[in-house]
C-alpha positions in Angstrom: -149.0 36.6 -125.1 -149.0 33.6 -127.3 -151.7 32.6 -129.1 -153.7 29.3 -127.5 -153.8 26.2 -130.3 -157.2 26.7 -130.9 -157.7 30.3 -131.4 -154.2 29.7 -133.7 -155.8 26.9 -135.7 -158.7 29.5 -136.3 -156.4 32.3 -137.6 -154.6 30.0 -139.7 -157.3 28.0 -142.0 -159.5 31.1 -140.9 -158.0 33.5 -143.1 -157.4 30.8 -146.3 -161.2 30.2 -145.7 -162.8 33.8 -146.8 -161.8 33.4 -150.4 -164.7 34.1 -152.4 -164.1 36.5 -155.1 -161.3 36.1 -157.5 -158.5 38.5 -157.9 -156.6 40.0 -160.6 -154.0 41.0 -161.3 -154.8 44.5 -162.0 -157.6 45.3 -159.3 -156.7 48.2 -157.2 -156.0 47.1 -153.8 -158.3 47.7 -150.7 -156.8 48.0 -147.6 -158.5 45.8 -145.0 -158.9 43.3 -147.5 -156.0 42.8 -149.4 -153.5 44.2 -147.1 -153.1 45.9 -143.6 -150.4 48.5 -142.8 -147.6 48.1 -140.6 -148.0 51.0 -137.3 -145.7 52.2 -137.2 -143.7 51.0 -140.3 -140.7 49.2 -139.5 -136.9 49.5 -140.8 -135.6 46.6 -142.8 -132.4 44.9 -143.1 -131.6 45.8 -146.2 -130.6 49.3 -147.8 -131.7 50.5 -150.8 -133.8 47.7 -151.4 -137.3 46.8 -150.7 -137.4 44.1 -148.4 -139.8 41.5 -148.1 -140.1 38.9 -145.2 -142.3 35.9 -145.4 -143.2 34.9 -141.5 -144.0 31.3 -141.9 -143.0 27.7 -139.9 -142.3 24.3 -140.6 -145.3 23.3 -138.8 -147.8 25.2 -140.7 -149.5 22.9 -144.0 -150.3 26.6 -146.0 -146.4 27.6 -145.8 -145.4 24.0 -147.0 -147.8 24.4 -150.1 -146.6 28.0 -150.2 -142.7 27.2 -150.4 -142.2 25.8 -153.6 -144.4 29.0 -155.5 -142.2 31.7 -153.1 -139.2 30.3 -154.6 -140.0 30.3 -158.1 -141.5 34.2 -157.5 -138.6 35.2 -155.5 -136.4 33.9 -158.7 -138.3 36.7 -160.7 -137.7 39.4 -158.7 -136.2 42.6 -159.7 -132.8 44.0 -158.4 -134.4 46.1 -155.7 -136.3 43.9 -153.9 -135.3 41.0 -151.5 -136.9 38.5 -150.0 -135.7 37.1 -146.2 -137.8 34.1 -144.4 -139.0 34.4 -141.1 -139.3 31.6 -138.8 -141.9 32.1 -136.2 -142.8 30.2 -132.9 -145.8 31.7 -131.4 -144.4 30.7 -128.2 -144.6 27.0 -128.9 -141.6 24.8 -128.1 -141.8 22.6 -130.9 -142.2 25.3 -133.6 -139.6 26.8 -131.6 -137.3 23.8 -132.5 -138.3 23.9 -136.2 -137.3 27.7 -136.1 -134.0 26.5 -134.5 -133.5 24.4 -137.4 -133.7 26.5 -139.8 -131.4 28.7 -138.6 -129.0 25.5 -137.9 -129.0 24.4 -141.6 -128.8 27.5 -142.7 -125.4 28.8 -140.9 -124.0 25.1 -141.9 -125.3 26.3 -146.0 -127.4 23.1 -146.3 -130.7 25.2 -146.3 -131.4 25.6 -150.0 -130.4 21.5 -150.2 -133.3 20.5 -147.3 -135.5 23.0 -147.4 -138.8 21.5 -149.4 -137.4 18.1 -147.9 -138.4 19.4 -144.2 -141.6 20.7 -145.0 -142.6 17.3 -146.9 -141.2 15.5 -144.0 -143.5 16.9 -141.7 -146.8 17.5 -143.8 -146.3 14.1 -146.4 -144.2 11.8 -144.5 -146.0 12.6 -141.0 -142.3 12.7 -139.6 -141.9 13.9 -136.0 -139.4 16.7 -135.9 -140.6 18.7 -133.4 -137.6 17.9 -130.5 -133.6 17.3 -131.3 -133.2 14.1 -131.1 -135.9 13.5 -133.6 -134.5 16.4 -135.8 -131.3 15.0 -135.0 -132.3 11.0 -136.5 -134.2 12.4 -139.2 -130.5 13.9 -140.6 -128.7 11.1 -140.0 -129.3 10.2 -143.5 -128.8 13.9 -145.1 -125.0 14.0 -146.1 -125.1 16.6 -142.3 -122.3 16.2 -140.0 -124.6 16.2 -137.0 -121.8 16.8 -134.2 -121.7 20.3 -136.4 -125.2 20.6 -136.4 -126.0 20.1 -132.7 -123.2 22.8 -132.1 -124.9 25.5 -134.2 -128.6 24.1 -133.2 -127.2 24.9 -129.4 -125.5 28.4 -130.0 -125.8 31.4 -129.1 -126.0 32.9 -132.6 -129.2 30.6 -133.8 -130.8 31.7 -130.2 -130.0 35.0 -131.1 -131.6 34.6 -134.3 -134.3 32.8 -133.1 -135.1 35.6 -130.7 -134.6 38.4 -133.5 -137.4 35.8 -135.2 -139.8 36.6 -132.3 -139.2 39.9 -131.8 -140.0 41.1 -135.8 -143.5 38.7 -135.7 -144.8 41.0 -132.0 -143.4 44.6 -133.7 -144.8 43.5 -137.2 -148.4 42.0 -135.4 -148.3 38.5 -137.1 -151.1 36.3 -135.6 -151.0 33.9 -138.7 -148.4 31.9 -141.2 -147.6 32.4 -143.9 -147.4 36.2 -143.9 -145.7 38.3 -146.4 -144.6 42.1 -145.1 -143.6 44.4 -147.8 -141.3 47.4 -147.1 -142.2 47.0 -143.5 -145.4 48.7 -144.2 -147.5 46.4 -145.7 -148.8 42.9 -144.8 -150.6 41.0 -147.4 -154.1 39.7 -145.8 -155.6 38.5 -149.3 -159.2 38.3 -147.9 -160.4 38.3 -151.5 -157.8 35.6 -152.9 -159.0 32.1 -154.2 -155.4 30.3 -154.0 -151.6 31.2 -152.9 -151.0 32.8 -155.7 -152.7 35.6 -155.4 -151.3 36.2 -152.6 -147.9 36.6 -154.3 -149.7 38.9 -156.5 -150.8 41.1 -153.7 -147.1 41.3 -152.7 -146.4 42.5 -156.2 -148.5 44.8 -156.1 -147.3 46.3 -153.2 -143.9 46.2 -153.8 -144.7 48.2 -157.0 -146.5 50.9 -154.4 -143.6 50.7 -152.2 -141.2 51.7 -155.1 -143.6 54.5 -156.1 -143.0 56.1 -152.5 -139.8 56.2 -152.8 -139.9 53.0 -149.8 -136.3 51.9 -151.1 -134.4 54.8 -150.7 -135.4 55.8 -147.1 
């Protein structure tokens, strides 16, 4: 069942609103604090490698403040390890629509290019983007053929990708955004953590314990 607005808004700023202690780099994790596991783990997408997904949206302020750190860490990452976005809707039509676009941009390879520029949209610029035709005049400026656009926005590849989307957030139990999974075993909770950072260094953490199991090479 989807989550109501309020009980969402509560998860959310909830879970950024326990910080308290600060966390280093070097503290041994404690699960139920700085991470939950995944029952049962899940299969990734990506052999050989340890995967991490970010769940996130558009519409959430904590994944726009978190977007611009993710890509500088995921520009350090070692060879093993990927990193694949998530867009999640909670059963919302207008985060559905934001999910829907960033499937869109991405199968037309103008993701990387408008990215950042959606999230500030939203969250700086208070820009409406939350139905097509709004999405579709906010790109009427963006170099974006929009006839292409509204063709992949409508097919049946971004809706199948948009329902993949939904079904990894129920199997992997995400209730709030941004969440990072590692190795489809671990989701970073960061309980302890004083900023987004930390929870990047949670996800190191556990990507180094995922590499220690062997999680790779299942």
């Amino acid at each position: 069942m989807p989550l109501t607005r309020r009980h969402f808004n509560q998860l959310i700023f909830g879970s950024f609103a326990l910080a308290a202690l600060p966390l280093t780099a070097q503290a041994e994790l404690v699960e139920g604090e700085d991470w939950r596991a995944i029952t049962p783990p899940q299969p990734g997408d990506a052999p050989g490698k340890i995967e991490v997904l970010e769940f996130f949206s558009y519409g959430c302020p904590h994944c726009s403040s978190l977007n611009p750190l993710l890509k500088q860490w995921e520009a350090t990452l070692p060879e093993d390890v990927v990193l694949r976005r998530v867009p999640v809707t909670f059963g919302r039509q207008a985060w559905s629509n934001l999910a829907r676009l960033f499937y869109a941009l991405e199968s037309l390879e103008a993701l990387g290019r408008l990215d950042q520029a959606i999230f500030t949209a939203l969250h700086e610029q208070r820009a409406k983007l939350y139905t097509e035709p709004e999405i579709l005049e906010w790109l009427s400026d963006k170099e974006i053929d929009t006839q292409r656009f509204k063709d992949a926005f409508n097919s049946f590849d971004v809706q199948t990708k948009l329902g993949r989307a939904d079904y990894l957030a129920e199997r992997y139990q995400i209730n709030a955004v941004p969440t990072l999974v590692v190795a489809g075993r671990y989701a970073v909770l960061g309980h302890k953590a004083k900023g987004l950072p930390d929870l990047l260094a949670i996800a190191d953490q556990l990507i180094d314990r995922a590499r220690n199991e062997g999680v790779a090479k299942v």
